[in-house]
PDB file of N, CA, C and O in Angstrom:
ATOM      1  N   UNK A   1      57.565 138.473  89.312  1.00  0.00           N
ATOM      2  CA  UNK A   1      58.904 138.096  89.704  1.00  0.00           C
ATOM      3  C   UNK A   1      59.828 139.305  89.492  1.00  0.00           C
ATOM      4  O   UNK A   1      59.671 140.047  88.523  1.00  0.00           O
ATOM      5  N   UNK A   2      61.013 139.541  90.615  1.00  0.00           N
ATOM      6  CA  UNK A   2      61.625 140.758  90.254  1.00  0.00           C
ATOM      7  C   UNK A   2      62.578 140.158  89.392  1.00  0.00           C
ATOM      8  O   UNK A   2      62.881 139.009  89.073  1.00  0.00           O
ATOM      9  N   UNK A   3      63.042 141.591  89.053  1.00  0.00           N
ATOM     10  CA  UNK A   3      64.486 141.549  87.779  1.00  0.00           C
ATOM     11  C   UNK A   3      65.330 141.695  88.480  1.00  0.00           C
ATOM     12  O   UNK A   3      65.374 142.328  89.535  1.00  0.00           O
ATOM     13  N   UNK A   4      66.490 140.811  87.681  1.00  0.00           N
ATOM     14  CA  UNK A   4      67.520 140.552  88.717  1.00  0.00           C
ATOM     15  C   UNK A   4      68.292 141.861  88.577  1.00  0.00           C
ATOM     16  O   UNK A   4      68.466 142.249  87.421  1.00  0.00           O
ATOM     17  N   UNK A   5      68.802 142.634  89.614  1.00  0.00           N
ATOM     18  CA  UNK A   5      69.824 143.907  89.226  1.00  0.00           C
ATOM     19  C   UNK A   5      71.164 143.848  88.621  1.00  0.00           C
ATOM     20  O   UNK A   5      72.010 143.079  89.080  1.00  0.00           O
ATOM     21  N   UNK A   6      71.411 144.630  87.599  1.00  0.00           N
ATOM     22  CA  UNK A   6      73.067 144.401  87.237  1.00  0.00           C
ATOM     23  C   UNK A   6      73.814 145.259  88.997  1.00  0.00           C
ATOM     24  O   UNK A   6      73.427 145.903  89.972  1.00  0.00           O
ATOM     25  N   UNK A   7      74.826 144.769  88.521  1.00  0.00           N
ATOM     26  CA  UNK A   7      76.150 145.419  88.861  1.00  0.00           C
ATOM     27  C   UNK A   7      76.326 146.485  89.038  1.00  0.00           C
ATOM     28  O   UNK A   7      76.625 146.859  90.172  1.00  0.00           O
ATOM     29  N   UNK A   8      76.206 147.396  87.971  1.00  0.00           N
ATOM     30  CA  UNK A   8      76.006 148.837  88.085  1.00  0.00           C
ATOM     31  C   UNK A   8      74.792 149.727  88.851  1.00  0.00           C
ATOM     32  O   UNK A   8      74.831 150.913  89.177  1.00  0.00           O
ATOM     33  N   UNK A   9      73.620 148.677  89.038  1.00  0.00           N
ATOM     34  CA  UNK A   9      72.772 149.028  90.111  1.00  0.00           C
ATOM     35  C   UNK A   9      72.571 148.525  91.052  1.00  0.00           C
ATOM     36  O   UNK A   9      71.462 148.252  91.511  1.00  0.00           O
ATOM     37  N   UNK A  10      73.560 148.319  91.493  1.00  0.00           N
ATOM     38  CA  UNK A  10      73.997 148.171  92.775  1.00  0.00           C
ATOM     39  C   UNK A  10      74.518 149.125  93.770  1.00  0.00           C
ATOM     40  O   UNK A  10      75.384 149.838  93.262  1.00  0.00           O
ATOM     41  N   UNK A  11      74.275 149.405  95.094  1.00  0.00           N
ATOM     42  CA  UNK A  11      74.664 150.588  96.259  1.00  0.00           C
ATOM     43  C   UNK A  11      75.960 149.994  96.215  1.00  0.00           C
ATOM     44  O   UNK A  11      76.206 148.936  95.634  1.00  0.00           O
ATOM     45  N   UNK A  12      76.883 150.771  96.911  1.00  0.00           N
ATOM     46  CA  UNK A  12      78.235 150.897  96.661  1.00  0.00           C
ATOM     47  C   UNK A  12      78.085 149.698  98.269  1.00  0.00           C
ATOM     48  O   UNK A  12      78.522 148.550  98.343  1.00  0.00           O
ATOM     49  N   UNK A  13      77.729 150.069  98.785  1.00  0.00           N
ATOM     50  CA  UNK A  13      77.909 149.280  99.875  1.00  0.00           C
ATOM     51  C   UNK A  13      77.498 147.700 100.149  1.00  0.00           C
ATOM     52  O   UNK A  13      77.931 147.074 101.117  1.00  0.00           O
ATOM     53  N   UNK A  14      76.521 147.095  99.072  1.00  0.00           N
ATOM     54  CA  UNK A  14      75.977 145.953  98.473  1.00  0.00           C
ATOM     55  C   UNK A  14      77.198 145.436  97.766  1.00  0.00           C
ATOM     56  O   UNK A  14      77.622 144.304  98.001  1.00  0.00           O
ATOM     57  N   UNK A  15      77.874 146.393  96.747  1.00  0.00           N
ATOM     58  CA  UNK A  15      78.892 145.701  96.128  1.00  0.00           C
ATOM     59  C   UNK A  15      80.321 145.090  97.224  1.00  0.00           C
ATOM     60  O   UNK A  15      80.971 144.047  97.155  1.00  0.00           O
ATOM     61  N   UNK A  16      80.400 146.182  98.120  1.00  0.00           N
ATOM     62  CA  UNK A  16      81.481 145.946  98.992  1.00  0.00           C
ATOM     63  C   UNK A  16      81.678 144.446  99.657  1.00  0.00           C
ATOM     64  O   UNK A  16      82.702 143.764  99.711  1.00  0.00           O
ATOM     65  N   UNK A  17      79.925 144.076 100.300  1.00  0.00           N
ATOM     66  CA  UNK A  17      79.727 143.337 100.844  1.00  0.00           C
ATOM     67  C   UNK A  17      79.937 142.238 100.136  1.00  0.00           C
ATOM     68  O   UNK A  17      80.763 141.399 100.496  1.00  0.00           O
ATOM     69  N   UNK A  18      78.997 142.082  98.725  1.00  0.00           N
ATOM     70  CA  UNK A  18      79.420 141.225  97.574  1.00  0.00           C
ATOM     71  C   UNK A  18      81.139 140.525  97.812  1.00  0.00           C
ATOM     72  O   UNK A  18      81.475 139.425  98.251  1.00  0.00           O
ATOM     73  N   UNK A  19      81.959 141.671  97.324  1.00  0.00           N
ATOM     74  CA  UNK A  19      83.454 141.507  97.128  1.00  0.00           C
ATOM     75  C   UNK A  19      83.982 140.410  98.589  1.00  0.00           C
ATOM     76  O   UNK A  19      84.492 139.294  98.691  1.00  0.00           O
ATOM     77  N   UNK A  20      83.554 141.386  99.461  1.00  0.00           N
ATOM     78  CA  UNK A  20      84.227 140.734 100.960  1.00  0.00           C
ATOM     79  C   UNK A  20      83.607 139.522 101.154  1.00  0.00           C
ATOM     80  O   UNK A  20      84.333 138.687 101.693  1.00  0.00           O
ATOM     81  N   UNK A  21      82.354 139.120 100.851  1.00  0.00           N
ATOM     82  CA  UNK A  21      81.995 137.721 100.946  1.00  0.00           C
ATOM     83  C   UNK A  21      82.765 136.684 100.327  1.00  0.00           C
ATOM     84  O   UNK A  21      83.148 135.636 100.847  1.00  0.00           O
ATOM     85  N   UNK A  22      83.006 137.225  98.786  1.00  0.00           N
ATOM     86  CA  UNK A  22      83.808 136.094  98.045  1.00  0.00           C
ATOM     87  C   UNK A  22      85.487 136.373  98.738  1.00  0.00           C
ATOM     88  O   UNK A  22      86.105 135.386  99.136  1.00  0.00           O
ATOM     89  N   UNK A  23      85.986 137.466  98.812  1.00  0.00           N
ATOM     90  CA  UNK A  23      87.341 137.166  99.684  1.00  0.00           C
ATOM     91  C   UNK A  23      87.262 135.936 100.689  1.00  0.00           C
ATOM     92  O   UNK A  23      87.806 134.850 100.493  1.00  0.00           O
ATOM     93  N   UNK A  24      86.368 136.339 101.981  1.00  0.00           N
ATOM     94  CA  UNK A  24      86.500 135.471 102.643  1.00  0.00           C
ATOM     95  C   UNK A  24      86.217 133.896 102.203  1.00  0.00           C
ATOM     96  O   UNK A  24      86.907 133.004 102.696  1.00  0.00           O
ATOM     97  N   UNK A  25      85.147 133.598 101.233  1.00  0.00           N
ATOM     98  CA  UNK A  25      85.093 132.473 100.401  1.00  0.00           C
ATOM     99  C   UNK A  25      86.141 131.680 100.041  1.00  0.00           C
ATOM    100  O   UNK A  25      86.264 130.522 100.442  1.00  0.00           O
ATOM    101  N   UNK A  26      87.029 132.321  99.186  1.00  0.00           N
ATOM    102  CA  UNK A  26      88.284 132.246  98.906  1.00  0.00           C
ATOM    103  C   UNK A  26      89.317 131.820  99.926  1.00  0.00           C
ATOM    104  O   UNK A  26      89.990 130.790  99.965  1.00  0.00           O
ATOM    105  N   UNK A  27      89.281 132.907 100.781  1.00  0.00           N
ATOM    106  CA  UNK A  27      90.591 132.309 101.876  1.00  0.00           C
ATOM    107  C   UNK A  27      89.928 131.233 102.474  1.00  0.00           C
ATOM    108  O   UNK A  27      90.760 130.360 102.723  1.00  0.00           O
ATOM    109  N   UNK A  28      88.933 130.944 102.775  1.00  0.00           N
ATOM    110  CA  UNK A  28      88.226 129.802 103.473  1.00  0.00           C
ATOM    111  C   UNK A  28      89.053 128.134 102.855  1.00  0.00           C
ATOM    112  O   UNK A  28      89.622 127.167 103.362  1.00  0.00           O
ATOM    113  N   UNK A  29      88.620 128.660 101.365  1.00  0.00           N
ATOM    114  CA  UNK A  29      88.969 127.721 101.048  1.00  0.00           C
ATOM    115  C   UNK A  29      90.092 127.072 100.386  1.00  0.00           C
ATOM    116  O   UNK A  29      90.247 125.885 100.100  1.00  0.00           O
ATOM    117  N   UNK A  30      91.090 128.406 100.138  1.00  0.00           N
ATOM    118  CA  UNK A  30      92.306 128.012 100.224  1.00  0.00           C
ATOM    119  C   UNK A  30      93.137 127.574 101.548  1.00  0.00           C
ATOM    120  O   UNK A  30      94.136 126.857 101.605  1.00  0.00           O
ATOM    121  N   UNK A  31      92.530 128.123 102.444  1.00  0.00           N
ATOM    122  CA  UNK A  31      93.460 127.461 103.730  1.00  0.00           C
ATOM    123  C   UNK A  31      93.295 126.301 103.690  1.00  0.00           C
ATOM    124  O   UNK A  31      94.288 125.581 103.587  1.00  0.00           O
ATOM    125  N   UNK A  32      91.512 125.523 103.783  1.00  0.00           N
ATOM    126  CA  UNK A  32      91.153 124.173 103.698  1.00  0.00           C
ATOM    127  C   UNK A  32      91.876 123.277 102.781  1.00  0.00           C
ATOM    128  O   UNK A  32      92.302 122.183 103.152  1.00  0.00           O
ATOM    129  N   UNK A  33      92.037 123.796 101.421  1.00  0.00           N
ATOM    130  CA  UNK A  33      93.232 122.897 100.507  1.00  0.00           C
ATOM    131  C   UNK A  33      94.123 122.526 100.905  1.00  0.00           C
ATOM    132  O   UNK A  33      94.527 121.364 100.941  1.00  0.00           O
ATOM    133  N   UNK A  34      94.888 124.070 101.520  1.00  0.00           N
ATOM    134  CA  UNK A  34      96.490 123.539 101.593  1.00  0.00           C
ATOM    135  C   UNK A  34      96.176 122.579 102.983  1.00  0.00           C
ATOM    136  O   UNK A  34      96.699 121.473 103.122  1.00  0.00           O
ATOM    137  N   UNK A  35      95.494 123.018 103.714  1.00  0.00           N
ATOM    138  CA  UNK A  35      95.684 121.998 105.557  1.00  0.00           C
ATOM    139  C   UNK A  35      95.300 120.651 104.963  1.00  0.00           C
ATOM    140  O   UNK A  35      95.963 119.663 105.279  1.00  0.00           O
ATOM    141  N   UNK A  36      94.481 120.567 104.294  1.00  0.00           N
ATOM    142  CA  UNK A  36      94.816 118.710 103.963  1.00  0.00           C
ATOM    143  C   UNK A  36      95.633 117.736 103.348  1.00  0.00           C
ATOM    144  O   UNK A  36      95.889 116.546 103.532  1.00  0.00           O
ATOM    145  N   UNK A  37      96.095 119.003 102.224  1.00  0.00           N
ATOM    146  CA  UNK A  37      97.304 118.937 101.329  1.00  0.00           C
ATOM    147  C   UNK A  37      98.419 118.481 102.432  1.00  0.00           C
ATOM    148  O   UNK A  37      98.919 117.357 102.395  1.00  0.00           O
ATOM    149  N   UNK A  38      98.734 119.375 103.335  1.00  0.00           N
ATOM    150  CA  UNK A  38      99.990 119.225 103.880  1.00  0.00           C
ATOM    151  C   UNK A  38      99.912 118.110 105.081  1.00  0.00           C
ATOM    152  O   UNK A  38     100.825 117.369 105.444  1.00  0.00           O
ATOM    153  N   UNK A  39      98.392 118.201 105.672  1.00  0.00           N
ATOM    154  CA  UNK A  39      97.938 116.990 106.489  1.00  0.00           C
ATOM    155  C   UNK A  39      98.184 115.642 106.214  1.00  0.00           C
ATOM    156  O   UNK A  39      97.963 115.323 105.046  1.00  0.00           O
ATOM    157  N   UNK A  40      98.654 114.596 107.103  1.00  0.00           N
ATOM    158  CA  UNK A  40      99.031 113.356 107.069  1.00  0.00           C
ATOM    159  C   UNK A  40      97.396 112.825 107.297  1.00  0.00           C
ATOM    160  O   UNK A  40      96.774 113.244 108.273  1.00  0.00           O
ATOM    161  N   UNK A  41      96.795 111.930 106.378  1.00  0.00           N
ATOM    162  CA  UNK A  41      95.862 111.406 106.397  1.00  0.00           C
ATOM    163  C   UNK A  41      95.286 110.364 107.667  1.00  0.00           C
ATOM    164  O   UNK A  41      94.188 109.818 107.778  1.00  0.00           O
ATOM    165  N   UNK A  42      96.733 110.322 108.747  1.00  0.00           N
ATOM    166  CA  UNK A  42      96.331 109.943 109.853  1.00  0.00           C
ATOM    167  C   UNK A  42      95.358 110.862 110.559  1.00  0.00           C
ATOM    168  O   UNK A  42      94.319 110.428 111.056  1.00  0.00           O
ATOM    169  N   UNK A  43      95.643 111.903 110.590  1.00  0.00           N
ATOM    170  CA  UNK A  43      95.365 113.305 111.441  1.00  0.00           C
ATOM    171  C   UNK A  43      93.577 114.002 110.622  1.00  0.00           C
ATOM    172  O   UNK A  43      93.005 114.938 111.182  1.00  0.00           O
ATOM    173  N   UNK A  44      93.088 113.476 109.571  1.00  0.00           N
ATOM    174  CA  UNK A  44      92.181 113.552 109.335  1.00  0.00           C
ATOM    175  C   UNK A  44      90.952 112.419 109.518  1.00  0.00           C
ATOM    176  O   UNK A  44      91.034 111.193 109.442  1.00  0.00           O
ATOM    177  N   UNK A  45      89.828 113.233 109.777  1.00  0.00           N
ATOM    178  CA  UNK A  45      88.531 111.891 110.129  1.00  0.00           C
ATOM    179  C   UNK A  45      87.893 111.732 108.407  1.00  0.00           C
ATOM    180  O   UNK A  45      87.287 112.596 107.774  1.00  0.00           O
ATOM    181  N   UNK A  46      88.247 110.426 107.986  1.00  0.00           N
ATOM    182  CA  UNK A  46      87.446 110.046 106.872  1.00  0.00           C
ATOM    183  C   UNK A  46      88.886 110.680 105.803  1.00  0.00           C
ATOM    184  O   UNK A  46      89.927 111.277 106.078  1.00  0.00           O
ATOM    185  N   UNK A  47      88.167 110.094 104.303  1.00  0.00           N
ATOM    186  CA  UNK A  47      89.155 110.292 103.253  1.00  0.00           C
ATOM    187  C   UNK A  47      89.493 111.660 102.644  1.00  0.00           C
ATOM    188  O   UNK A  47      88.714 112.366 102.005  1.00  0.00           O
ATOM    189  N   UNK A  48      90.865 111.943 102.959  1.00  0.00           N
ATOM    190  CA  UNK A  48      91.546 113.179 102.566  1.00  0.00           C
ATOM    191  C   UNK A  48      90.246 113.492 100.987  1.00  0.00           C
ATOM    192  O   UNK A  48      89.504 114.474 100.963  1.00  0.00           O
ATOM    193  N   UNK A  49      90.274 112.554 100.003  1.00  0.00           N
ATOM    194  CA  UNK A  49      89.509 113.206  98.498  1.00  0.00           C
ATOM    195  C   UNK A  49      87.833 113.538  98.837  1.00  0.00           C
ATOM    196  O   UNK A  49      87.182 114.058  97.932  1.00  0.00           O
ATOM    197  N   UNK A  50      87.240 113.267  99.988  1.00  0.00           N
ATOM    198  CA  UNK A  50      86.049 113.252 100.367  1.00  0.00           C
ATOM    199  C   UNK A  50      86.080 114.609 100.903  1.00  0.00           C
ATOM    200  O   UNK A  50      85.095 115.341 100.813  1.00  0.00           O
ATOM    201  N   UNK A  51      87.360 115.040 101.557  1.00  0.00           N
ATOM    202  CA  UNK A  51      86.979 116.537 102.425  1.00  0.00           C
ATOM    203  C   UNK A  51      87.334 118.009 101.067  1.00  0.00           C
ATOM    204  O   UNK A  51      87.011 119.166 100.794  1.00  0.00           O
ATOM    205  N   UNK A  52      88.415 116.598 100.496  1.00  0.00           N
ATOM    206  CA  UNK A  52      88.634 118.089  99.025  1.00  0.00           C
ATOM    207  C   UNK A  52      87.038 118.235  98.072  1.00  0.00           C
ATOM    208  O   UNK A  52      86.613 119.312  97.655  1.00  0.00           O
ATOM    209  N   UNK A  53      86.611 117.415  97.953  1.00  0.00           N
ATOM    210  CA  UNK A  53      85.377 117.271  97.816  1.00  0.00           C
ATOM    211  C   UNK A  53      84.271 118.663  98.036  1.00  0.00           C
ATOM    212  O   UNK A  53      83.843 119.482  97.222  1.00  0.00           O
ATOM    213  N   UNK A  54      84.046 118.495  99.520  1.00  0.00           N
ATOM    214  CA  UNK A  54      83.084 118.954 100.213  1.00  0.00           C
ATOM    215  C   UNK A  54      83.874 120.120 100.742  1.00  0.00           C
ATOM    216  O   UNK A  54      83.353 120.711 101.687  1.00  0.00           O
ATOM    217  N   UNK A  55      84.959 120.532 100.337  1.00  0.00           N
ATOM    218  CA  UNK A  55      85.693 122.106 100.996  1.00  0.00           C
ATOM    219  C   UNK A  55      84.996 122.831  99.430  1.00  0.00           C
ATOM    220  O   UNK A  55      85.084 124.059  99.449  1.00  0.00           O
ATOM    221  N   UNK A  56      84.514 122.411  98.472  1.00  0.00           N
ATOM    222  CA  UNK A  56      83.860 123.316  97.494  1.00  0.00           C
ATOM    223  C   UNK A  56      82.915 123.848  97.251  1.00  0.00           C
ATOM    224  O   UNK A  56      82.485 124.465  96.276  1.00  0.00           O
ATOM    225  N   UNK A  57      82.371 123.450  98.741  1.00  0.00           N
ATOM    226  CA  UNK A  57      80.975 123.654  98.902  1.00  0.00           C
ATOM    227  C   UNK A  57      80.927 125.101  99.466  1.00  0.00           C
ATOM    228  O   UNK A  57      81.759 125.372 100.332  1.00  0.00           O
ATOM    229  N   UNK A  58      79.881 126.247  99.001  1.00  0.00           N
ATOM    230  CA  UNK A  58      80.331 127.659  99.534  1.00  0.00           C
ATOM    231  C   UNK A  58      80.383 127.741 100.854  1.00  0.00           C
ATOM    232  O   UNK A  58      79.465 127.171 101.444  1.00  0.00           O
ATOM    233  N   UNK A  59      81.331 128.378 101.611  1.00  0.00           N
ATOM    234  CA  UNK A  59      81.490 128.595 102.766  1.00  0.00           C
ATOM    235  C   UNK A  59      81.307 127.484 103.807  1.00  0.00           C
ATOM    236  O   UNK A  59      82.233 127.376 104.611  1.00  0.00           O
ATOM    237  N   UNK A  60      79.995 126.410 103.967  1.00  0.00           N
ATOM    238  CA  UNK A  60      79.923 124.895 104.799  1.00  0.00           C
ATOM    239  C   UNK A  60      80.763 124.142 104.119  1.00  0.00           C
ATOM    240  O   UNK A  60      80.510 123.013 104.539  1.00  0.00           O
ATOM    241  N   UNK A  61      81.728 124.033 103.217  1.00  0.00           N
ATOM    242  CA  UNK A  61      82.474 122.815 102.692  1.00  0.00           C
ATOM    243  C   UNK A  61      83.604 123.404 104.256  1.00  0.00           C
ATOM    244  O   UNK A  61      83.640 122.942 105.396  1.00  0.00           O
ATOM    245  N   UNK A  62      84.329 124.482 103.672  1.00  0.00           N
ATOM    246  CA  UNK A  62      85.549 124.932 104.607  1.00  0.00           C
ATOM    247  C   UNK A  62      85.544 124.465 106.190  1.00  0.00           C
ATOM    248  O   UNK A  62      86.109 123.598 106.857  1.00  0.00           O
ATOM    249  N   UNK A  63      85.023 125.043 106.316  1.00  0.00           N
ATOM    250  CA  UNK A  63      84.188 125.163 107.469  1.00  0.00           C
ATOM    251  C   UNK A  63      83.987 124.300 108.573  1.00  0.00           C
ATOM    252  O   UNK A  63      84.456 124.372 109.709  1.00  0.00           O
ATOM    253  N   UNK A  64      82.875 123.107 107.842  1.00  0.00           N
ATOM    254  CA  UNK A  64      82.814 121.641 107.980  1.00  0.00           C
ATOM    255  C   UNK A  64      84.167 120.831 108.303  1.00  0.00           C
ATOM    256  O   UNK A  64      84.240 119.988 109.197  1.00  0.00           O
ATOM    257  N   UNK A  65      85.180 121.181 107.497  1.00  0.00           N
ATOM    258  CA  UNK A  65      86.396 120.425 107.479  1.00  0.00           C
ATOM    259  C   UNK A  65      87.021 120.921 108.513  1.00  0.00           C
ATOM    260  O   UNK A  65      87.693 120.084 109.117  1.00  0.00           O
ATOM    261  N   UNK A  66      87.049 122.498 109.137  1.00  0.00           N
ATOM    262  CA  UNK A  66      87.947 122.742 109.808  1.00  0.00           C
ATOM    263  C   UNK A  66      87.695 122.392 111.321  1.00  0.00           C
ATOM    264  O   UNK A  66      88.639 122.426 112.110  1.00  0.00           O
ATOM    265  N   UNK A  67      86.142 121.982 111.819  1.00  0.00           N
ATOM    266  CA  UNK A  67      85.496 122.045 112.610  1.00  0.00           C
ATOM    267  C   UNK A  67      85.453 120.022 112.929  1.00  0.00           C
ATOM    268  O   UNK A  67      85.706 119.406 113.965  1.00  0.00           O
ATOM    269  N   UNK A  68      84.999 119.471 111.463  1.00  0.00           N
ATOM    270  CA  UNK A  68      84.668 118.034 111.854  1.00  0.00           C
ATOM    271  C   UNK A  68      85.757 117.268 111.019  1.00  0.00           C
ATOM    272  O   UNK A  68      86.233 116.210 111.431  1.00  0.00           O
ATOM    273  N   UNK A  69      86.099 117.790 109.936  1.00  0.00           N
ATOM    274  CA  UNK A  69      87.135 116.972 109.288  1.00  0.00           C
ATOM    275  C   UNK A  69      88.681 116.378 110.245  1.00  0.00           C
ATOM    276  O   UNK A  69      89.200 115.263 110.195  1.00  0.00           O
ATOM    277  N   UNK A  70      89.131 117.675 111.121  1.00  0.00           N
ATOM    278  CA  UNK A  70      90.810 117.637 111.735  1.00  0.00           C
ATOM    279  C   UNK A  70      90.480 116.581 113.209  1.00  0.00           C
ATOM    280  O   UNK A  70      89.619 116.788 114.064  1.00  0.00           O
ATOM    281  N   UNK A  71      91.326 115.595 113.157  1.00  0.00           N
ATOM    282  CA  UNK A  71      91.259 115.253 114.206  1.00  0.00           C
ATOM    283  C   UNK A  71      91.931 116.224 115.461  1.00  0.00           C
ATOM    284  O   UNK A  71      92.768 117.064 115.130  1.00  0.00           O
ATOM    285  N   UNK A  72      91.643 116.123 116.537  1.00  0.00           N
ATOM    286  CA  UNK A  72      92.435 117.032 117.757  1.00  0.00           C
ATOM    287  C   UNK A  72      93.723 117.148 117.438  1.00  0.00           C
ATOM    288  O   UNK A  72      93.996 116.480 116.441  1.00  0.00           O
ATOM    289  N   UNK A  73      94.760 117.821 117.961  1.00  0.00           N
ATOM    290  CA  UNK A  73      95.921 117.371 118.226  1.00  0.00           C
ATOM    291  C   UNK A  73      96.480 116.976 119.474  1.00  0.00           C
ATOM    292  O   UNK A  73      96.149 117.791 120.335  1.00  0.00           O
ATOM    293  N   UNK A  74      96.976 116.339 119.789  1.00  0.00           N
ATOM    294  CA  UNK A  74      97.611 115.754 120.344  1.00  0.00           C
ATOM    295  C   UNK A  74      97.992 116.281 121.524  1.00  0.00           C
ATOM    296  O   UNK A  74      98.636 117.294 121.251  1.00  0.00           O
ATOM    297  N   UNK A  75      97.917 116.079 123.095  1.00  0.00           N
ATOM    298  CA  UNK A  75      98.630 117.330 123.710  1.00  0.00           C
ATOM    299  C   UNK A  75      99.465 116.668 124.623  1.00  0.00           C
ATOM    300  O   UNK A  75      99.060 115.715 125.288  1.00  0.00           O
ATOM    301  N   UNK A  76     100.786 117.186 124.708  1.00  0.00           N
ATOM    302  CA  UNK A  76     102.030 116.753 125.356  1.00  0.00           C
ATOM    303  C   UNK A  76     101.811 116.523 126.820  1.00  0.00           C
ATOM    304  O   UNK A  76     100.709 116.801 127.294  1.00  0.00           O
ATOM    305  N   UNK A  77     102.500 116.173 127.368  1.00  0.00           N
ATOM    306  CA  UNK A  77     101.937 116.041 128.858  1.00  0.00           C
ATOM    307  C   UNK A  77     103.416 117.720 129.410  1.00  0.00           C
ATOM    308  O   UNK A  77     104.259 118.262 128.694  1.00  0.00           O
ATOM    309  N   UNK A  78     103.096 117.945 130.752  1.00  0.00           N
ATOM    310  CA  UNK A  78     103.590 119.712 130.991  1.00  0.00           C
ATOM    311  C   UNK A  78     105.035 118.785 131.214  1.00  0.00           C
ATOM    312  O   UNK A  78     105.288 117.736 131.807  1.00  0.00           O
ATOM    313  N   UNK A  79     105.948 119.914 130.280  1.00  0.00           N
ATOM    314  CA  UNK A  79     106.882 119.509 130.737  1.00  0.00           C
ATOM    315  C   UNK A  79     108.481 118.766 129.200  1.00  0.00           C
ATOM    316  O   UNK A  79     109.692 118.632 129.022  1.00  0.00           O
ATOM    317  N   UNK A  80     106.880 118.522 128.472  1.00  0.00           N
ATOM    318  CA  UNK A  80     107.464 117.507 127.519  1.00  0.00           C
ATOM    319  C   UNK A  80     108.108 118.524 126.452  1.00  0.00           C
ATOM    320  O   UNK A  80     107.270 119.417 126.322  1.00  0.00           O
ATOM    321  N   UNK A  81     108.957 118.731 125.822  1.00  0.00           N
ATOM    322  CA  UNK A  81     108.935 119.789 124.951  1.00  0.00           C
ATOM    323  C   UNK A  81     109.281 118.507 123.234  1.00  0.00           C
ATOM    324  O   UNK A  81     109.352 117.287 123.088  1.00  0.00           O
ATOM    325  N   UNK A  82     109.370 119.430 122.527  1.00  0.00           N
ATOM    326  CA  UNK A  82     109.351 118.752 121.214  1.00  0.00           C
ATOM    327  C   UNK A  82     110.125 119.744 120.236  1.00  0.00           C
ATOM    328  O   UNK A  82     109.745 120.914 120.200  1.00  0.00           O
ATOM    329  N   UNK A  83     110.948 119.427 119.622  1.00  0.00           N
ATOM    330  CA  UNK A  83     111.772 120.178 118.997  1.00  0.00           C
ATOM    331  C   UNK A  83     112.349 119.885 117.090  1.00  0.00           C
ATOM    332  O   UNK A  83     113.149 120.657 116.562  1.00  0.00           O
TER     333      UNK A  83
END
């Protein structure tokens, strides 16, 4: 079985990738918080605490929600404006 590598033996470019994975991790799943947070539980499919749930899941929680959780929105007919 191999040994797991520290940190410090790591290629500079392994670590980079490392870093930028968890960034995007992160924003993934802070956007997913706040959009349900601020989301009216009409506008979501299934229970708002079920998607906070499953947005903690690495990268498929976010993801999942942004794709199957949001219902459509709504689209005006041409013409209609909203203000």
């Amino acid at each position: 079985m191999a040994k797991n590598p520290r940190w410090q033996d790591l290629s500079v470019q392994t670590k980079m990738r490392i870093v930028i994975m968890g960034v995007v991790q992160v924003v993934l799943l802070a956007a997913a918080l706040w959009d349900i947070r601020r989301r009216p539980a009409t506008e979501i499919r299934g229970r708002k605490v079920a998607w906070l749930a499953v947005s903690f899941i690495n990268f498929v929680g976010p993801i999942a929600y942004f794709v199957f959780g949001r219902k459509p929105a709504a689209v005006l007919p041409e013409g209609v404006w909203t203000e």
